[in-house]
ROSE-4610 file (N, C-alpha, C; in Angstrom, 1 decimal, always signed):
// ROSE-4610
residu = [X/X/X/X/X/X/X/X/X/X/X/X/X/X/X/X/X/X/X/X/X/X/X/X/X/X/X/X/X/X/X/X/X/X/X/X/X/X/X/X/X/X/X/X/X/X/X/X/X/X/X/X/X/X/X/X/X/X/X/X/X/X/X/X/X/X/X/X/X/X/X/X/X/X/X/X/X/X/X/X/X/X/X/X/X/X/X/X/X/X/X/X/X/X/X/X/X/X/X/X/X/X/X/X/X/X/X/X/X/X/X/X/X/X/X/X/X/X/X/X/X/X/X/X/X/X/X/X/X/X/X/X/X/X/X/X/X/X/X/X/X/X/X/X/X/X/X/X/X/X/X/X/X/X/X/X/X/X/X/X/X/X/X/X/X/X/X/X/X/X/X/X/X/X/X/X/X/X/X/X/X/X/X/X/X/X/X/X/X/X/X/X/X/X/X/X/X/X/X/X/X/X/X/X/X/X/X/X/X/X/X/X/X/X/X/X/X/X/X/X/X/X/X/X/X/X/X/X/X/X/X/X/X/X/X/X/X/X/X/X/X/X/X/X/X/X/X/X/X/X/X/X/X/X/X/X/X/X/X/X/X/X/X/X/X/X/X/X/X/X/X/X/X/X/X/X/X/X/X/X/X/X/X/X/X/X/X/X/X/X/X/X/X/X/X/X/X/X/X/X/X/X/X/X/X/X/X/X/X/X/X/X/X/X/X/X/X/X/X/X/X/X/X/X/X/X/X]
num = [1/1/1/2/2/2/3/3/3/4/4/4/5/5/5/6/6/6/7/7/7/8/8/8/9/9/9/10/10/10/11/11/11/12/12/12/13/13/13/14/14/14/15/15/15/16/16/16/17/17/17/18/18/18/19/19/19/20/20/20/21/21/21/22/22/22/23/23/23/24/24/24/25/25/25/26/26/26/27/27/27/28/28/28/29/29/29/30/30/30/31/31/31/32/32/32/33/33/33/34/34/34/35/35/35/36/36/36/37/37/37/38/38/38/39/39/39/40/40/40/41/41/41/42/42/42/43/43/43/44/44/44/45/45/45/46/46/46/47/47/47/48/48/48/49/49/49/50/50/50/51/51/51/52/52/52/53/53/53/54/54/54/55/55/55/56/56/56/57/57/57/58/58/58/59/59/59/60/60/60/61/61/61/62/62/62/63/63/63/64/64/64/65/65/65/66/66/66/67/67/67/68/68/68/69/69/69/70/70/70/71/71/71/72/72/72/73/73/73/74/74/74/75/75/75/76/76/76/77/77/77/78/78/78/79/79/79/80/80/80/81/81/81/82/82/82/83/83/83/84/84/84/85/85/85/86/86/86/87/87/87/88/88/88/89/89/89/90/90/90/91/91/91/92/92/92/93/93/93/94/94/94/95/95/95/96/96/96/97/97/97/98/98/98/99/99/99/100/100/100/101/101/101/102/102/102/103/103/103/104/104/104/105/105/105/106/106/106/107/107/107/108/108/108/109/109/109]
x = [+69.8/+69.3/+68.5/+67.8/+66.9/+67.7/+69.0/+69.7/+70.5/+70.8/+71.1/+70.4/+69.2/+68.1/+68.1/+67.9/+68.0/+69.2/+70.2/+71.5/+71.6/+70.7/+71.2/+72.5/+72.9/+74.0/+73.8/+74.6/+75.0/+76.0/+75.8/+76.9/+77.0/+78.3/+79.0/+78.3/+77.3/+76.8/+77.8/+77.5/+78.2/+77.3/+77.6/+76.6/+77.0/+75.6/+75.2/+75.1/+75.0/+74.7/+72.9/+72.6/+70.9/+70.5/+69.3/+68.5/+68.4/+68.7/+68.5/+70.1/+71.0/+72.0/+72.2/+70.9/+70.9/+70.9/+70.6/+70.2/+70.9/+72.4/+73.0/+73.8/+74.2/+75.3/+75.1/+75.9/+75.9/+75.6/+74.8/+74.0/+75.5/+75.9/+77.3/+77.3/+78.8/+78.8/+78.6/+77.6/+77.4/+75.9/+75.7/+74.4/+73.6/+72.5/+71.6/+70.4/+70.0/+68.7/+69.1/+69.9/+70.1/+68.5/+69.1/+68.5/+66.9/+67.4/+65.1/+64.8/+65.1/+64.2/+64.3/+64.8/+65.1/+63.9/+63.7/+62.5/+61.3/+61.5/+59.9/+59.2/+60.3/+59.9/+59.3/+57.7/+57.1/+57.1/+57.5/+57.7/+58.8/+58.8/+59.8/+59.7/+59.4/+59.1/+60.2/+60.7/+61.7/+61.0/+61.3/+61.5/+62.7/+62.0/+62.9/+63.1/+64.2/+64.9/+63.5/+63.2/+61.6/+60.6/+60.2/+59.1/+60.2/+60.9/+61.5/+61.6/+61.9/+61.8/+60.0/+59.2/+57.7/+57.4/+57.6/+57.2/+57.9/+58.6/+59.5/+59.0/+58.8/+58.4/+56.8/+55.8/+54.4/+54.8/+55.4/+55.7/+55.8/+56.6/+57.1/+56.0/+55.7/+54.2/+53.2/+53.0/+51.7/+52.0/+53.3/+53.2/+54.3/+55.0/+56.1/+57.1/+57.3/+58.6/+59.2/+60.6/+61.9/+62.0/+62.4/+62.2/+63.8/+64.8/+65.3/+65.3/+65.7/+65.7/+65.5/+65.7/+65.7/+64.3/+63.8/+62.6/+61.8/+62.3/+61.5/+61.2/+62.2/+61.7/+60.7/+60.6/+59.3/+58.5/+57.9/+57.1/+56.9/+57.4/+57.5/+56.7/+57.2/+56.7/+55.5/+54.7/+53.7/+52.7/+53.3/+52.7/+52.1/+53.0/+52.9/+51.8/+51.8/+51.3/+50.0/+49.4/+48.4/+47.1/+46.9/+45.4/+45.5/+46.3/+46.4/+46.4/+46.5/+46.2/+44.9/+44.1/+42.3/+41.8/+41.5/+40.7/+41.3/+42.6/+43.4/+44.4/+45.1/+45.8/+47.4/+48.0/+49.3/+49.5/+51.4/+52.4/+53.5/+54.0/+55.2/+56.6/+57.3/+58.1/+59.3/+58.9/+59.5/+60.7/+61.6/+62.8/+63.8/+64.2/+65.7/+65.6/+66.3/+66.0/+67.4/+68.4/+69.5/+69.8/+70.1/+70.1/+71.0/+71.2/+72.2/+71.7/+71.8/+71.3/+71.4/+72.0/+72.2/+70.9/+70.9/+69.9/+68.6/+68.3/+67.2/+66.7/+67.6/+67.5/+66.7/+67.6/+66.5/+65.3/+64.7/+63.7/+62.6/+62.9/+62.0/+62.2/+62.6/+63.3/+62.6]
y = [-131.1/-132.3/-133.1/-132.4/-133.2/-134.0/-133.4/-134.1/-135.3/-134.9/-136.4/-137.7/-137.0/-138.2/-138.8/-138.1/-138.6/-139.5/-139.2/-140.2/-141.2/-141.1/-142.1/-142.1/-140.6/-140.6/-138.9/-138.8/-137.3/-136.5/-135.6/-135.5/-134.0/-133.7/-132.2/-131.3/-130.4/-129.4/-128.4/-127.6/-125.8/-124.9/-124.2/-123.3/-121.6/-121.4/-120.1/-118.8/-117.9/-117.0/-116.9/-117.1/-116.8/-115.9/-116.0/-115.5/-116.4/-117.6/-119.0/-119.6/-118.6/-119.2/-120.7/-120.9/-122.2/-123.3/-123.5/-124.5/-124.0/-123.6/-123.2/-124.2/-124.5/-125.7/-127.2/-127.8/-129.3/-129.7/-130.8/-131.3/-131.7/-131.3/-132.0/-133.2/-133.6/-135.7/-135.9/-137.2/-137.8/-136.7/-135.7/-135.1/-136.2/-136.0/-136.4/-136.3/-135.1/-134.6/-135.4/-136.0/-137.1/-138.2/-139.0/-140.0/-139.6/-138.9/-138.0/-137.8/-137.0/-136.5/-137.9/-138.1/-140.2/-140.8/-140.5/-141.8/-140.8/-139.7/-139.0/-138.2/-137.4/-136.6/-137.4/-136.9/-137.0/-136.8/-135.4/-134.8/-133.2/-132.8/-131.5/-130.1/-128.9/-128.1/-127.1/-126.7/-125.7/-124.9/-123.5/-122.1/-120.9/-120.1/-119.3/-118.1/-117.2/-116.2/-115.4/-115.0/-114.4/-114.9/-116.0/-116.4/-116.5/-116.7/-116.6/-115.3/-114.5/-113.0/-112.6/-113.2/-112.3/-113.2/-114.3/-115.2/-114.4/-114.3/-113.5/-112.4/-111.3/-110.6/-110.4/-111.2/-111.6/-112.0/-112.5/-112.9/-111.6/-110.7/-109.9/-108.7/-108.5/-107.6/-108.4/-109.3/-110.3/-110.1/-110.7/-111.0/-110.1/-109.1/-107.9/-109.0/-109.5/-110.6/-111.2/-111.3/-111.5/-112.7/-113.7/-114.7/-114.8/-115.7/-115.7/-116.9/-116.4/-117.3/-118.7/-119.3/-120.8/-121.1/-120.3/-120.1/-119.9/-119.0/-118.6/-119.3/-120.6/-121.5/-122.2/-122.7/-123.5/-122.6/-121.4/-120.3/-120.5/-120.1/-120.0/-121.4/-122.5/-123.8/-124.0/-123.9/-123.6/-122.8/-121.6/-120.6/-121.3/-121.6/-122.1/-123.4/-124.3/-125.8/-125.1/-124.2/-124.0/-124.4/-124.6/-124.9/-126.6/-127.4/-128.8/-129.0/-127.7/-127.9/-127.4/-126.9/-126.1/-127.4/-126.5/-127.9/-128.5/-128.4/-129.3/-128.6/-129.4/-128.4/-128.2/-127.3/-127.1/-126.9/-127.3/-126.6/-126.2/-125.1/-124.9/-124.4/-124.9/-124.8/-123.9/-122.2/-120.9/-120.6/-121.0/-120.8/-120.0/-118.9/-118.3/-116.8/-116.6/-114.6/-114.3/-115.0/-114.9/-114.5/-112.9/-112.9/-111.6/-111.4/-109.9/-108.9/-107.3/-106.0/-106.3/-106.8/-106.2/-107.4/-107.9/-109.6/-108.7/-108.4/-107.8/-106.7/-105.5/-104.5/-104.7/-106.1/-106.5/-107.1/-107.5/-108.2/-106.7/-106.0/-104.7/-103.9/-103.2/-102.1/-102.9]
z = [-1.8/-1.2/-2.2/-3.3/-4.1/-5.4/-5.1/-6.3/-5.4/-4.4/-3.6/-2.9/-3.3/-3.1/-4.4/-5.2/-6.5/-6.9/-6.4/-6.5/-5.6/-4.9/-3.7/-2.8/-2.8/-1.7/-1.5/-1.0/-0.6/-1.9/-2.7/-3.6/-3.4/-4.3/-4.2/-4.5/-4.7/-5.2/-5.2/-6.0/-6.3/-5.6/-5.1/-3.7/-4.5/-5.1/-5.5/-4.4/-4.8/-4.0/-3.9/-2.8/-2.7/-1.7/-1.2/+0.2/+1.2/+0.3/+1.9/+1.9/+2.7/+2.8/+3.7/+4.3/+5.2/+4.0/+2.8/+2.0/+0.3/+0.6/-0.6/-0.4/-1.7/-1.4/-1.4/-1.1/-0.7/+0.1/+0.4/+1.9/+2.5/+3.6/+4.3/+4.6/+4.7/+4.5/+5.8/+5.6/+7.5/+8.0/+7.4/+7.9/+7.7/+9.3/+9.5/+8.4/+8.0/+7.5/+6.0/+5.3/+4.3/+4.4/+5.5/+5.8/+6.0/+6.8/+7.5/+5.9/+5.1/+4.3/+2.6/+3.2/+2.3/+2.1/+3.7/+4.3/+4.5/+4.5/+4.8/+4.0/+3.1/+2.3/+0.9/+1.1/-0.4/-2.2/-1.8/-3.0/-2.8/-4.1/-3.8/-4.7/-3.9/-4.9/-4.8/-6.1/-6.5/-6.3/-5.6/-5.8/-6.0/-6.6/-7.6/-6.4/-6.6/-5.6/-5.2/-6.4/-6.1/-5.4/-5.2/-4.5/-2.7/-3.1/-1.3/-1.2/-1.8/-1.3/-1.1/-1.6/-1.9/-0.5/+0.0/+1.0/+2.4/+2.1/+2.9/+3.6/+2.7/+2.8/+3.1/+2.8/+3.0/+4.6/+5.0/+6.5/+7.4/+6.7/+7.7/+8.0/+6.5/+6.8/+7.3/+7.4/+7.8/+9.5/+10.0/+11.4/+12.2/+11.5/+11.7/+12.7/+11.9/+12.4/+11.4/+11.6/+10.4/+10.4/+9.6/+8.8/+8.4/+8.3/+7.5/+5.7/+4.8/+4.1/+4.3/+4.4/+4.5/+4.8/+6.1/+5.9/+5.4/+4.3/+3.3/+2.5/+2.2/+1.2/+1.5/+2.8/+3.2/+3.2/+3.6/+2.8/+1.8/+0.8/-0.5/-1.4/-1.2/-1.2/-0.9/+0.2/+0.4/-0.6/-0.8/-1.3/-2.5/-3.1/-4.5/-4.5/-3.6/-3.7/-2.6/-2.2/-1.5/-1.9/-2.5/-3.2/-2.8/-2.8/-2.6/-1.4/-0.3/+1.0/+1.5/+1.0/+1.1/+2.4/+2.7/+4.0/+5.0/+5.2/+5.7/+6.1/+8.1/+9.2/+8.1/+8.3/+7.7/+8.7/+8.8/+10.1/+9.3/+9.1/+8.5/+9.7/+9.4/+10.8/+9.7/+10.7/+10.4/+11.3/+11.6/+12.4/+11.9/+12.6/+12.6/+11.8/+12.5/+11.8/+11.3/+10.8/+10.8/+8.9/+8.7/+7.7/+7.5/+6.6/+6.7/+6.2/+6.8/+6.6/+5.0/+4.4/+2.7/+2.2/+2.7/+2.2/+2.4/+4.0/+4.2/+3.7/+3.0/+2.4/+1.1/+0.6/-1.0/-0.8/+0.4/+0.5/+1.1/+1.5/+2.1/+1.3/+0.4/-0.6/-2.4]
C-alpha cells in the first residue's frame, strides 16, 4: 500500500512470505482501502517480521487471545511509535484469528 500511495495508483507488488498474510503482496485493483488510506492515512510505519511476532505474542500473553498477523502489524506499529501517543485515547482495531498451526508455532516456540 505505501508504495502505491507513493505512485499514485495501485501497483504490482511481489508478495513475500510473512506472518501477516492479510497484507503480503499487492493492494488488489479496484480495492476500496486504496482510496481510504489516500485520503486518511497520515504517515507509515514499517515493521520487521520480528516486531509482529514480539506484538503478537505480547497480545496473546497479555489477553490469552490469538491475533492473527495482520494484526499484528497494527500492534507492532504502535509498539514502536508509543511514546508519541503518552496521554492520549488509542484504538487499535485487532481483528481475525486466522493463522496457521505452523505460523503460530513460531510465534509461541
Amino acid at each position: 500500500m505505501q508504495h502505491s500511495i507513493a505512485a499514485g495508483q495501485i501497483i504490482e507488488e511481489e508478495s513475500f512470505d510473512t506472518l501477516s498474510d492479510g497484507t503480503a503482496g499487492s493492494v488488489e485493483p479496484g480495492a476500496i482501502t486504496f482510496e481510504l488510506v489516500r485520503n486518511l492515512a497520515n504517515y507509515y510505519v514499517d515493521v520487521s517480521e520480528d516486531e509482529i511476532r514480539t506484538a503478537m505474542r505480547f497480545f496473546m500473553e497479555q489477553h490469552h487471545m490469538m491475533i492473527e498477523g495482520a494484526a499484528g502489524v497494527a500492534l507492532a506499529g504502535y509498539l514502536r511509535m508509543k511514546e508519541q501517543f503518552v496521554g492520549k485515547n488509542v484504538v487499535i482495531v485487532l481483528c481475525g484469528a486466522n493463522i496457521s498451526l505452523e505460523k503460530l508455532n513460531s510465534i509461541v516456540n
